[in-house]
Each structure stands twice: as structure tokens, then as C-alpha cells.
N, C-alpha and C positions, 0 to 999 in steps of 0.2 A: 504494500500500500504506500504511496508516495506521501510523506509526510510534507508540512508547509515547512517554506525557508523563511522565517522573519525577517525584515526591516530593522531600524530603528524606529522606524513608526509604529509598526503594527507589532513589536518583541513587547510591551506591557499587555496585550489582550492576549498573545498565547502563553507568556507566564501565567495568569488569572486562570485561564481555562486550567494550564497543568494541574489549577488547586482546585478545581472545578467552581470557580467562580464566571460570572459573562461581567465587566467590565467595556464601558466603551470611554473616548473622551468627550469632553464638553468643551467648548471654546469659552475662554475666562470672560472675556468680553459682552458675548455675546450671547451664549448659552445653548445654541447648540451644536447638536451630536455630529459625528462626520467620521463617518465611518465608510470605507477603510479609512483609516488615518492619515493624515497627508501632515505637512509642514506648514499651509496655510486653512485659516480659517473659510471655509466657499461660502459663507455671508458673509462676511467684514474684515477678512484677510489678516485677521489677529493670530499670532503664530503662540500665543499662550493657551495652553490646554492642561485639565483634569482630570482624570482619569475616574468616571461614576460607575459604582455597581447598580448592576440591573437586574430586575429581578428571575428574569428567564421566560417570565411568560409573553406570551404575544397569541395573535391569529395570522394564517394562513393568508399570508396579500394575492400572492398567482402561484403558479405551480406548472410543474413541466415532469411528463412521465420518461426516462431514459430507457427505451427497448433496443439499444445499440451498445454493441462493447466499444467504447471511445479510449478507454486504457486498459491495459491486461486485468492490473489489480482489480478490475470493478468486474470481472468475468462471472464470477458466481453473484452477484447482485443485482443484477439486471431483472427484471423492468425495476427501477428505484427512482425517489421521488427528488428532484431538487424544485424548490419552494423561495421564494422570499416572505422573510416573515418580519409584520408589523411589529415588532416591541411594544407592549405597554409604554414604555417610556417616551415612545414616539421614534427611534432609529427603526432602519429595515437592515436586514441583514440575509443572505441568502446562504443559505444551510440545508439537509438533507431531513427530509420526514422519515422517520422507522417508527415498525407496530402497527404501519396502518395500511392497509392493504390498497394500491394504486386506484383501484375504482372508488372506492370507499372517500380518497383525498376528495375535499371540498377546500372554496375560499373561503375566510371567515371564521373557518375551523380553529378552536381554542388550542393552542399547543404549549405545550411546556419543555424547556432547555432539558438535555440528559449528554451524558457526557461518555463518549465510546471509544474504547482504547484502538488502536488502530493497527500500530506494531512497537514494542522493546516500548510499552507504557505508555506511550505518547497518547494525551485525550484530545479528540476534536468534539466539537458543540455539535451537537444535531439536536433535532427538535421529534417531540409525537405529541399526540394525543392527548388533549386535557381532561 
């Protein structure tokens, strides 16, 4: 399974995740979220930011069913759901739905963060079922 290469920008949301927390930043200025993380604020171009925990939950914004092997690693998980999901908090983030069966996905759909080791312990955030 291909693991993510951190940034400097995006290296504080996948430490968070290793502890299984979802953090994102906020811009100090102006408050908000901008994810993935960049160097400038895309409201008001303030380069200060905070790093907020969030609580994990969200719904279902769009979704897309993957019925194609596009990488080796994802061979035995096909049909699988990649999804952008609303945060409570107001960021989106685009993450994979598990536990829920590809017809079954709906938008709107309550979901909660869970956190899935991948390979040699590493967690990435995926999302299911509220």
C-alpha cells in the first residue's frame, strides 16, 4: 500500500492522524480552514496558521465508486468508495468510505473518522457510517 510523503505543510495533520486525532489549520487572521495546507492563507493571504482538532464527524458531500484497479495495492478492494466529506467544522476533505456497501453510499450520509493501518502501522483517516 503506498503510504503518503509529507510536506512541511501537510507533516502536523499526518502526525495527528498517527495518534489518531483529525486536526486541520485555521488561518490566525482570518479563520479559516485550508486544507491541504498551503503557505498562504486563499482568503486573505495570511501565512499564520493553527492547527484545530476536529471532531471527525461530517456527511457524505459527492462520492465516486472505483470499479478499476488504478494501483496494484488497491487490487483486492475494488469496487471502493472515494467520497468528499463535509466536516462538521465546515472543511471538506476527501477520504475513502469503509462498512458500507457501494450501493448503499448516499450524499448526506452521516459519517464518522476511523482510522486504518495500512502497512508497518502507519494510520490513514477514512471515514463510515454514523
Amino acid at each position: 500500500m503506498p503510504l503518503p510523503a509529507p510536506s512541511i505543510e501537510t507533516e502536523p495533520f499526518w502526525a495527528a492522524v498517527q495518534e489518531r486525532r483529525l486536526e486541520m489549520p485555521s488561518c490566525v487572521a482570518c479563520g479559516r480552514f485550508a486544507f491541504p495546507p498551503s503557505v498562504a492563507c486563499p482568503r486573505c493571504a495570511a501565512s499564520d496558521w493553527v492547527w484545530i482538532p476536529l471532531s471527525g464527524r461530517g456527511r457524505v458531500y459527492s462520492f465516486t465508486v472505483y470499479h478499476r484497479v488504478y494501483h496494484p495495492a488497491f487490487a483486492g478492494k475494488v469496487p471502493y468508495v472515494v467520497a468528499v466529506i463535509a466536516l462538521e467544522e465546515g472543511p471538506r476533505l476527501i477520504s475513502n468510505v469503509v462498512g458500507v456497501p457501494p450501493d448503499e453510499m448516499r450524499c448526506e450520509m452521516p459519517v464518522t473518522v476511523v482510522y486504518e493501518e495500512v502497512r508497518d502501522g502507519y494510520l490513514i483517516p477514512k471515514f463510515t457510517r454514523d
